[in-house]
N, C-alpha and C positions, 0 to 999 in steps of 0.2 A: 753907351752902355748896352741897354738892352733896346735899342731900336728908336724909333721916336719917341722924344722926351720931352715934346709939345703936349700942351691939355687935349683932350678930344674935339673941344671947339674947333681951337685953331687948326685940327690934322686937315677937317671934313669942311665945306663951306654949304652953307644952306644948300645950291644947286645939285649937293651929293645928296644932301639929304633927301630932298622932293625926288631926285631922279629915284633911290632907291624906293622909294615909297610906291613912285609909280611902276615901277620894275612889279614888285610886289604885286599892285593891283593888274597889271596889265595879267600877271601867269594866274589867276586867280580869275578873271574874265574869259581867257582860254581856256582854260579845263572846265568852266560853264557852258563855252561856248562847243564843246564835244556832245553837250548832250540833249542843250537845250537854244533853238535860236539862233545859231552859226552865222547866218549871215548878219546878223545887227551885235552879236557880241564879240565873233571873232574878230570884226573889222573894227570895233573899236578897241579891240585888247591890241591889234597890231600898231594901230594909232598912238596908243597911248606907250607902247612899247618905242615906237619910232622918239618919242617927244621925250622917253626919259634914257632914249641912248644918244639924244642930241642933248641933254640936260647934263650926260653922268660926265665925272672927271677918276674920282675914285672908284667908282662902281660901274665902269665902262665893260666888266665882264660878265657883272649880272644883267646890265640893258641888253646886254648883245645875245644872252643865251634867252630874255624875257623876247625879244625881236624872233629870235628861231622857231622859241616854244609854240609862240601866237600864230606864228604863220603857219606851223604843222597842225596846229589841231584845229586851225580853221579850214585845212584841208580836207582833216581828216571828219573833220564835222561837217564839211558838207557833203563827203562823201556819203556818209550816215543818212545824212537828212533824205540825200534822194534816194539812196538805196532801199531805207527804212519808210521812205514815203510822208516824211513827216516835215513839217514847215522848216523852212530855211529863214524866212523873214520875219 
C-alpha cells in the first residue's frame, strides 16, 4: 500500500541503529575538530565515521557523507591550526 508495512523494529536492525548514532557523533566531532584540536578530534571523527559506514546497511548514505564531512574538515582544520598557529594536537 503505502510502502513498508513492517514495524519500525523489524525495517532497521540494531547495526543501523549504532551505525547512525555514530554517523551522528562522528559530524559532530568534525565540526569540533575545525576549530579546536584537529589532529586528535579530526582523526577520531574519521574513525568513528570509517566504523559506522562499515556498520550501516540502511544508513549507508549518511556514513558515507559522515566519512567525507570528517575528512574535509580535518583538512580544513589543520589547515587552520597551522596557518592560525595554534595547536593541532
Amino acid at each position: 500500500m503505502f510502502g513498508d508495512e513492517r514495524p519500525l523494529a523489524a525495517r532497521y536492525s540494531a547495526a543501523d541503529t549504532v551505525a547512525g548514532f555514530l554517523s551522528a557523533l562522528a559530524l559532530l566531532g568534525a565540526l569540533l575538530a575545525l576549530v579546536w584540536h584537529p589532529g586528535r578530534l579530526g582523526t577520531a571523527a574519521i574513525f568513528i565515521a570509517l566504523v559506522a559506514a562499515a556498520l550501516a546497511d540502511a544508513h549507508a548514505r549518511l556514513a558515507a557523507w559522515a566519512v567525507g564531512i570528517a575528512t574535509a574538515c580535518w583538512l580544513v582544520g589543520m589547515t587552520l591550526a597551522v596557518l592560525l598557529d595554534r595547536a593541532v594536537f
